[in-house]
C-alpha positions in Angstrom: 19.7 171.0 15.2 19.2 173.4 18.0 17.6 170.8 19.9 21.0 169.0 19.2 23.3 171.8 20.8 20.7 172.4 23.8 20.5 168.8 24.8 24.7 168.8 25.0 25.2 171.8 26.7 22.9 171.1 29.3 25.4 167.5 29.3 28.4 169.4 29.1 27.7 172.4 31.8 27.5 170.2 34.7 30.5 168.1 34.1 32.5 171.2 33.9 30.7 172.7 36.1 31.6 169.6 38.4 35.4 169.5 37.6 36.2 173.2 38.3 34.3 173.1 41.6 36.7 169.8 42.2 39.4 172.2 40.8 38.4 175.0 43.4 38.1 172.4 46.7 42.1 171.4 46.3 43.4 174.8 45.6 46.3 174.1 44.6 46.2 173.6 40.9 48.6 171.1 40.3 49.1 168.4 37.2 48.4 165.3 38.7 47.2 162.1 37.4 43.8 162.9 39.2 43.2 165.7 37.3 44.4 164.6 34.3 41.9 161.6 34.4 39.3 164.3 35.5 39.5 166.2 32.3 40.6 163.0 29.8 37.0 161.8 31.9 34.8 164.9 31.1 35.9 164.8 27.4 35.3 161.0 26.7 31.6 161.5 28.1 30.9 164.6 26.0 32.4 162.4 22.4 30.7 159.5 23.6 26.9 161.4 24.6 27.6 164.2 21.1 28.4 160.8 19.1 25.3 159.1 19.9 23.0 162.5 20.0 23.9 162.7 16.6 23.6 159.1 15.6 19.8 159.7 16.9 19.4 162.9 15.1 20.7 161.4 11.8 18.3 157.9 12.4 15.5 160.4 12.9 16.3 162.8 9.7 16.6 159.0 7.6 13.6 157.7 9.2 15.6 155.2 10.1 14.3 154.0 13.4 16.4 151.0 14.4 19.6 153.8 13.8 17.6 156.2 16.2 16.9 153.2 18.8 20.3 151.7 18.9 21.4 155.0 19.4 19.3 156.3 22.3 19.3 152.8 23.9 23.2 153.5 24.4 22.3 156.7 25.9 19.8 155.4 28.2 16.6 156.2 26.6 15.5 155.1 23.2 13.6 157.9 22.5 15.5 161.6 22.2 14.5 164.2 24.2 11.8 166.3 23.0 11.7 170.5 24.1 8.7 171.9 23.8 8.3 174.9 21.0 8.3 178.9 22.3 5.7 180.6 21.0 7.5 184.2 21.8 4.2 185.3 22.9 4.4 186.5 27.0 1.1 186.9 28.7 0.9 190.3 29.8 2.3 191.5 33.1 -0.9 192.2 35.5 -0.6 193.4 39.4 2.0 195.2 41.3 4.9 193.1 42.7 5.3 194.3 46.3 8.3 192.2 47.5 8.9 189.2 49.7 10.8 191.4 52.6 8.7 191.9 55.7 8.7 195.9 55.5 10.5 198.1 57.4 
C-alpha cells in the first residue's frame, strides 16, 4: 500500500504544483471559468490515475492478471511501477567535505 500512496503523490504534486504556479503567473486570483476548469482538471486526473492504481493493486493482490493489465494499460503501462526496497543501512560517511566555493 505504500507503494500505492508514493506512486500518487509523486502524480498529484506536480499537477498542483503546476496549477498554483499558473495561480501565481496571473496574480490576480479571480474565479474564472479558466481556473475553475484548472482545478475541476487536476481533480479528474487524480480520481481517474488513484482509480486505476488501485484497480492494479487489487488485480495484483487477486492474482488476477487481466484485472491488473486492463488496468495499467489505461494508465499507460501494463505493468505498475515497482520502487526498489530501503535497506536502512547507510554506508559510512568517509573523507572530509571541503566545499565547492573557490576559497577566499
Amino acid at each position: 500500500m505504500p507503494g500505492l500512496f508514493i506512486s500518487i503523490m509523486r502524480m498529484a504534486v506536480p499537477l498542483v504544483a503546476g496549477w498554483l504556479l499558473t495561480l501565481a503567473v496571473r496574480a490576480g486570483f479571480t474565479i474564472d471559468s479558466a481556473t475553475v476548469t484548472s482545478a475541476v482538471t487536476v481533480a479528474l486526473v487524480l480520481v481517474y490515475y488513484g482509480a486505476f492504481r488501485l484497480l492494479e493493486l487489487l488485480g495484483k493482490r487477486l492474482r488476477g492478471t487481466a484485472l491488473q493489465t486492463f488496468a495499467g494499460l489505461l494508465l499507460g503501462w501494463a505493468r505498475p511501477p515497482e520502487y526498489p526496497k530501503a535497506d536502512g543501512d547507510l554506508p559510512p560517511l568517509t573523507g572530509t567535505y571541503t566545499g565547492t566555493g573557490s576559497g577566499a
